[in-house]
PAGU-915030 format. One line per 4 residues: number of its first residue (from 1); their letters; for each residue x, y, z of C-alpha. Coordinates in nm, 3 decimals, m for minus. Each point is the difference from the previous one (the first is absolute). Layout:
REM PAGU-915030
NUM) a) X/Y/Z  ...
REM end
This chain:
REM PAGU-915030
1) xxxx) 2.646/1.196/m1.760  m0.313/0.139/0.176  m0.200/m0.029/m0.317  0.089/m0.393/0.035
5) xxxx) m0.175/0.016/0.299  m0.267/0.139/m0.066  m0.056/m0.240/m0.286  0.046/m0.285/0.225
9) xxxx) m0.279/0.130/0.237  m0.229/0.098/m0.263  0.019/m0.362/m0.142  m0.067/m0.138/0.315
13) xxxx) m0.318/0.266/0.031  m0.087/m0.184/m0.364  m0.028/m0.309/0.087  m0.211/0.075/0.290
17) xxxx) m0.251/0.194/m0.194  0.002/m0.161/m0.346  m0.053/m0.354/0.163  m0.269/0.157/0.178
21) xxxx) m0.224/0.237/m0.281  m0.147/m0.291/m0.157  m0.114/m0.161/0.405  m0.305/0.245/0.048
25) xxxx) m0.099/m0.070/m0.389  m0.052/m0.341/0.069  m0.191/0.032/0.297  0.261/m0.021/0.251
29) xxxx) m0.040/0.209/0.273  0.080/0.051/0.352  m0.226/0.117/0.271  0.090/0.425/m0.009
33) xxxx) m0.102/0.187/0.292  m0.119/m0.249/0.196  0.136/0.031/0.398  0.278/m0.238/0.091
37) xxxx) m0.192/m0.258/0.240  0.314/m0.146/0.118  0.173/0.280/0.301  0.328/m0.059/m0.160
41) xxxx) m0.109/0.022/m0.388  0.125/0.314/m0.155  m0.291/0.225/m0.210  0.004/m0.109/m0.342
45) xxxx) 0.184/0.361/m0.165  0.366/m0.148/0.221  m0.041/m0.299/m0.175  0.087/0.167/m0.350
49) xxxx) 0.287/0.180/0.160  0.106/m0.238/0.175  0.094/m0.212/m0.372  0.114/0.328/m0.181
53) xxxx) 0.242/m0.005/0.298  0.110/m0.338/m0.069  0.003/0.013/m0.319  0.202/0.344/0.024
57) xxxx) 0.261/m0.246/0.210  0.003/m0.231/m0.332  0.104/0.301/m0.244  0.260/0.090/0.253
61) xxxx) 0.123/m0.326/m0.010  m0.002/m0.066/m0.349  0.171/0.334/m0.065  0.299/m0.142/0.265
65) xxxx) m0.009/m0.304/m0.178  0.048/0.133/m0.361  0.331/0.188/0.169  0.146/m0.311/m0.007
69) xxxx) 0.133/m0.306/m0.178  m0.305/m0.193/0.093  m0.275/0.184/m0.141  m0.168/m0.257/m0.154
73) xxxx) m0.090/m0.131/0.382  m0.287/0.322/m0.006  m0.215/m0.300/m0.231  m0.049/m0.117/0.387
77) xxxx) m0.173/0.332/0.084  m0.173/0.038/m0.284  m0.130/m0.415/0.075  m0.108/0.196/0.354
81) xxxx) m0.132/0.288/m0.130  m0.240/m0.186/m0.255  m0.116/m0.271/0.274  m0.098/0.297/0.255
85) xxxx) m0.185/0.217/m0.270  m0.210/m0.319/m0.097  m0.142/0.004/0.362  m0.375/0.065/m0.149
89) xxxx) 0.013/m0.254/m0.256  0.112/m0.267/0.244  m0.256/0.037/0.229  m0.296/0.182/m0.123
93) xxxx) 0.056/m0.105/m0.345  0.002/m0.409/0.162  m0.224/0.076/0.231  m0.277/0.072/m0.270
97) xxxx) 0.095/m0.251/m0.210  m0.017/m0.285/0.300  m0.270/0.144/0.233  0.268/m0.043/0.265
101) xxxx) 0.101/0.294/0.256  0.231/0.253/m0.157  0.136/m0.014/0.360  0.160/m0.329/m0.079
105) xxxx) 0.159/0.092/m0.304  0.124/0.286/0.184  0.135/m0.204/0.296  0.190/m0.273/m0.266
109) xxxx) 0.095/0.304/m0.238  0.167/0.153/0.342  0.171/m0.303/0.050  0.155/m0.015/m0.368
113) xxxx) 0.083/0.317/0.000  0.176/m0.034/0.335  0.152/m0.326/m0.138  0.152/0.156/m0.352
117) xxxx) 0.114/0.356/0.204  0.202/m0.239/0.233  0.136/m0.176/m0.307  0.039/0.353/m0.173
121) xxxx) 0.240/0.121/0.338  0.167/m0.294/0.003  0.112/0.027/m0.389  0.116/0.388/0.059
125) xxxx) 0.159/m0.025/0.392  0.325/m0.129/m0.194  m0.006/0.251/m0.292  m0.124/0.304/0.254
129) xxxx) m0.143/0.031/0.356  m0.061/0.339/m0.078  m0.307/m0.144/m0.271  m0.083/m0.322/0.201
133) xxxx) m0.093/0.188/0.254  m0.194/0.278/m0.113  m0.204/m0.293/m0.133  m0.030/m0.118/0.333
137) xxxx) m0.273/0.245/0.064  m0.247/m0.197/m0.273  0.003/m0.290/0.268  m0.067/0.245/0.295
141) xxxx) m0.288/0.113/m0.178  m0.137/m0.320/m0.160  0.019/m0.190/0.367  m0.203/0.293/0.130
145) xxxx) m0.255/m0.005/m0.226  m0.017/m0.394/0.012  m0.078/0.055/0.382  m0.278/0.264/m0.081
149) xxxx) m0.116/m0.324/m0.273  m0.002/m0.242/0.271  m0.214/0.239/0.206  m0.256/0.081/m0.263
153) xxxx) m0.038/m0.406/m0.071  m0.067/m0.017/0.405  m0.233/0.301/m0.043  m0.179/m0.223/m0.260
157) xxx) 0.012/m0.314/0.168  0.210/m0.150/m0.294  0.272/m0.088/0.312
REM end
């Protein structure tokens, strides 16, 4: 039963790193070490946490999922999972392409992924509020770091 666990979370941890080996290879690559210049912007190294913890939150609920009858609802996470890993491609990757901020991209890509975790809770709250809401957090996160968007595009006189 533990071992199921684990599994869960290390496919989560997959995604998140598989999706993104191939980002830096293609010349997508964020700003490292550079100094927050927003007062409320975490340094870039919580960012990273920040997602394995999320994405730790995903395994966990996959793993309660698969305990169940309705197992096949963990497609949902995995739909979550794959949409938060592409982060880079989705903004840097347009951004280059377009010549348009990666900042917007980031601030619509925010949005979506606000949009499809709100559809993703609402999907599991019937099947189990145990897994909707530790999916919850993904939106807590994703809102935040729309806010520290909307205050880079202000830095940058895009707003």
């Amino acid at each position: 039963m533990i071992w199921t666990l684990i599994i869960s979370i290390l496919i989560f941890y997959g995604i998140l790193i598989v999706v993104n080996i191939p980002a830096p290879l293609i010349g997508l690559n964020f700003e490292s070490g550079q100094t927050p210049r927003l007062w409320y912007a975490p340094p870039g190294y919580v960012i990273p946490i920040i997602w394995f913890v999320l994405f730790t939150l995903l395994g966990i609920g996959r793993y309660n999922l698969i305990q169940t009858e309705f197992g096949n609802y963990q497609w949902w996470l995995f739909g979550l999972a794959f949409l938060c890993a592409t982060y880079a491609y989705y903004t840097l990757g347009l951004a280059k392409m377009t010549n348009i901020s990666a900042l917007w991209f980031g601030l619509f890509g925010n949005i979506v992924v606000i949009l499809f975790t709100a559809l993703v809770i609402y999907k599991l709250l019937p099947i189990s509020k145990t897994v909707a809401f530790m999916t919850l957090p993904v939106i807590v996160w994703t809102t935040f770091a729309s806010l520290i968007v909307i205050g880079e595009l202000k830095l940058e006189k895009l707003i």
